[in-house]
C-alpha positions in Angstrom: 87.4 -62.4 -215.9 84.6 -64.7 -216.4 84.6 -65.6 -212.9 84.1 -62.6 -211.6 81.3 -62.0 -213.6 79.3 -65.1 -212.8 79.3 -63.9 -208.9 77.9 -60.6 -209.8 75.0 -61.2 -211.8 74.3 -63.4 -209.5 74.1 -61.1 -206.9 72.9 -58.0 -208.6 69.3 -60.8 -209.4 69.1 -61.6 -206.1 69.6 -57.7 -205.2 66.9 -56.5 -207.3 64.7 -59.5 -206.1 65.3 -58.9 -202.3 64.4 -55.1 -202.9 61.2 -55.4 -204.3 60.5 -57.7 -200.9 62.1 -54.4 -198.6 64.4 -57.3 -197.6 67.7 -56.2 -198.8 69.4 -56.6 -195.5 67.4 -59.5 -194.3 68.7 -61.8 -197.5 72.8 -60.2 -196.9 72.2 -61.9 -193.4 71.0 -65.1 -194.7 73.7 -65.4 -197.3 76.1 -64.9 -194.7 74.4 -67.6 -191.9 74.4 -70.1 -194.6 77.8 -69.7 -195.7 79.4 -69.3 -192.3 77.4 -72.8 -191.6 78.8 -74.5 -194.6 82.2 -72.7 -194.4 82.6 -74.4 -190.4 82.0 -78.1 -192.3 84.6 -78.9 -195.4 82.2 -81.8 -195.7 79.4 -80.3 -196.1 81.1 -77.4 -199.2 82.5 -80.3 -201.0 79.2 -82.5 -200.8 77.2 -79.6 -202.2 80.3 -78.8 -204.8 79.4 -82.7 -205.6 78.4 -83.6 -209.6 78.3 -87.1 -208.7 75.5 -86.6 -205.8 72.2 -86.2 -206.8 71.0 -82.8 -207.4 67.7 -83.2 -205.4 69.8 -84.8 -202.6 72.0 -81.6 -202.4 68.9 -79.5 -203.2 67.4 -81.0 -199.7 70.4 -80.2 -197.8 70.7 -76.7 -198.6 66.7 -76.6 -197.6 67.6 -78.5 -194.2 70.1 -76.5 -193.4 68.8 -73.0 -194.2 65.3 -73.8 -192.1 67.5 -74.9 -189.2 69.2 -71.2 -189.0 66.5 -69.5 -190.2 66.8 -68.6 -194.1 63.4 -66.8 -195.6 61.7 -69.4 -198.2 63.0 -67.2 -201.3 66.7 -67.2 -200.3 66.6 -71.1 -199.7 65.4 -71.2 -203.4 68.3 -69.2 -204.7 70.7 -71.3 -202.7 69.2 -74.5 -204.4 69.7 -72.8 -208.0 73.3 -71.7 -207.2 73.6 -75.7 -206.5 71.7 -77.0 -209.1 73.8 -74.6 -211.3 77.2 -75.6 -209.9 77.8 -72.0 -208.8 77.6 -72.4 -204.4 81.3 -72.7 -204.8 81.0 -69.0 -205.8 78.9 -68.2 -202.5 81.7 -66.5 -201.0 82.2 -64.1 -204.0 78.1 -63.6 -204.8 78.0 -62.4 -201.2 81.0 -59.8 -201.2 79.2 -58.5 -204.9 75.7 -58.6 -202.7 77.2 -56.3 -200.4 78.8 -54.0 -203.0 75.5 -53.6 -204.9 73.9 -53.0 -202.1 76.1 -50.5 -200.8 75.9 -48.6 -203.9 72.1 -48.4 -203.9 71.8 -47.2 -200.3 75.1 -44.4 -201.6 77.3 -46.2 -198.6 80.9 -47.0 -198.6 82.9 -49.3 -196.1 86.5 -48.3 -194.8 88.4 -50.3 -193.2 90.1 -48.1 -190.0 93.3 -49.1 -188.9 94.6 -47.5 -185.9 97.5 -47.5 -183.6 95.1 -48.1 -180.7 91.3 -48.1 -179.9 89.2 -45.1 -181.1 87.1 -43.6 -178.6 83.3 -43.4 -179.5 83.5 -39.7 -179.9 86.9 -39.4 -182.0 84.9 -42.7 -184.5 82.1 -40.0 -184.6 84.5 -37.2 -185.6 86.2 -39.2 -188.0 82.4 -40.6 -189.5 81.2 -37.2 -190.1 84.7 -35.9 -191.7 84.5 -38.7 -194.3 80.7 -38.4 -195.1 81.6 -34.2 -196.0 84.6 -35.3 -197.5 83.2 -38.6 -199.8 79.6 -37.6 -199.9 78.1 -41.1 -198.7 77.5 -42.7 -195.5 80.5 -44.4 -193.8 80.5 -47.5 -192.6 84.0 -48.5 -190.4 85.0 -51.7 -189.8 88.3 -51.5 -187.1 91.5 -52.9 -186.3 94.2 -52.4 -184.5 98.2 -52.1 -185.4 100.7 -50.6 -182.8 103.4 -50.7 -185.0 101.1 -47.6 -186.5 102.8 -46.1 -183.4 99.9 -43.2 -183.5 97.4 -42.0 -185.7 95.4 -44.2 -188.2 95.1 -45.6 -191.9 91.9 -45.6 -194.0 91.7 -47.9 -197.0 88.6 -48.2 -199.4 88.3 -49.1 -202.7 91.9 -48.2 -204.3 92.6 -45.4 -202.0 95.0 -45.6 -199.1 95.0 -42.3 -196.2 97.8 -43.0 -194.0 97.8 -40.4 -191.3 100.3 -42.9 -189.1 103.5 -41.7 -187.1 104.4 -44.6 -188.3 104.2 -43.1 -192.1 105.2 -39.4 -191.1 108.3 -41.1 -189.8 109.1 -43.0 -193.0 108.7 -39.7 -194.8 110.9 -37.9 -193.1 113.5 -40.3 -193.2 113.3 -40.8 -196.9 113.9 -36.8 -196.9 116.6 -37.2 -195.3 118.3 -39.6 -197.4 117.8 -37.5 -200.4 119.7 -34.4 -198.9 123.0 -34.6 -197.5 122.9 -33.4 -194.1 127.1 -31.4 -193.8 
């Protein structure tokens, strides 16, 4: 439980700090360079994950690192207290609770789209504007693709599942027709 916790308020203070700068989006971005950058180099996690190395040795890493892909000033300070504090192992968490703070301020929700096939730009715009009147927030997609779906298309956000899949409507009815006895 704990450890959930600790990658929250950690990214609920940098929230509230990047939103008094207008910078909200600008500091989700950073997070995400940095982590993708440490994430490609094992090395490089485990040396900042190091007690035994100096702190103001790691401290400086994190700094050249985030100048060379282009961090703002106030995120590279953050990313020097998460290592000072032993918490950049929890980057990958603080940045999935940055995103779901930051989606609940701005009244956004991401669902992921499964589909049997590609969506066409229109039928994504159908869909979009069906689940905005339907949830009441602005819908952000993110896509994929599963032919065994045979047709149609899953949702999934939060808890909730919508399976609107031939795939599903086929399961159904064969369950019905297990449960009656077909003379």
């Amino acid at each position: 439980m704990k450890t959930k916790l600790i990658p929250r308020r950690y990214a609920q203070r940098l929230f509230l700090f990047a939103k008094d700068r207008g910078a909200e989006e600008q500091y989700l971005v950073g997070l995400i360079d940095f982590y993708r950058l440490i994430e490609q180099n094992i090395e490089i996690f485990k040396y900042l994950n190091c007690p035994i190395i100096d702190i103001s040795q790691r401290k400086e890493t994190v700094r050249f690192l985030s100048q060379a892909v282009g961090i703002p000033k106030e995120l590279i300070r953050f990313l020097c207290l998460l290592v000072e504090k032993q918490r950049i192992k929890f980057l990958k968490e603080i940045i999935s609770c940055y995103q779901q703070v930051m989606d609940e301020y701005f009244d956004r929700l991401r669902v992921d789209l499964i589909s049997a096939f590609p969506l066409s730009k229109e039928d994504m715009e159908e869909l979009k504007k069906k689940f905005q009147s339907l949830l009441g927030k602005e819908i952000l997609f993110s896509t994929d693709i599963d032919t065994s779906l045979i047709g149609g298309f899953v949702a999934k956000w939060g808890g909730f599942i919508m399976d609107f899949s031939i795939k599903h409507h086929l399961e159904e009815i064969k369950k019905i027709g297990r449960s009656h006895q077909w003379r």
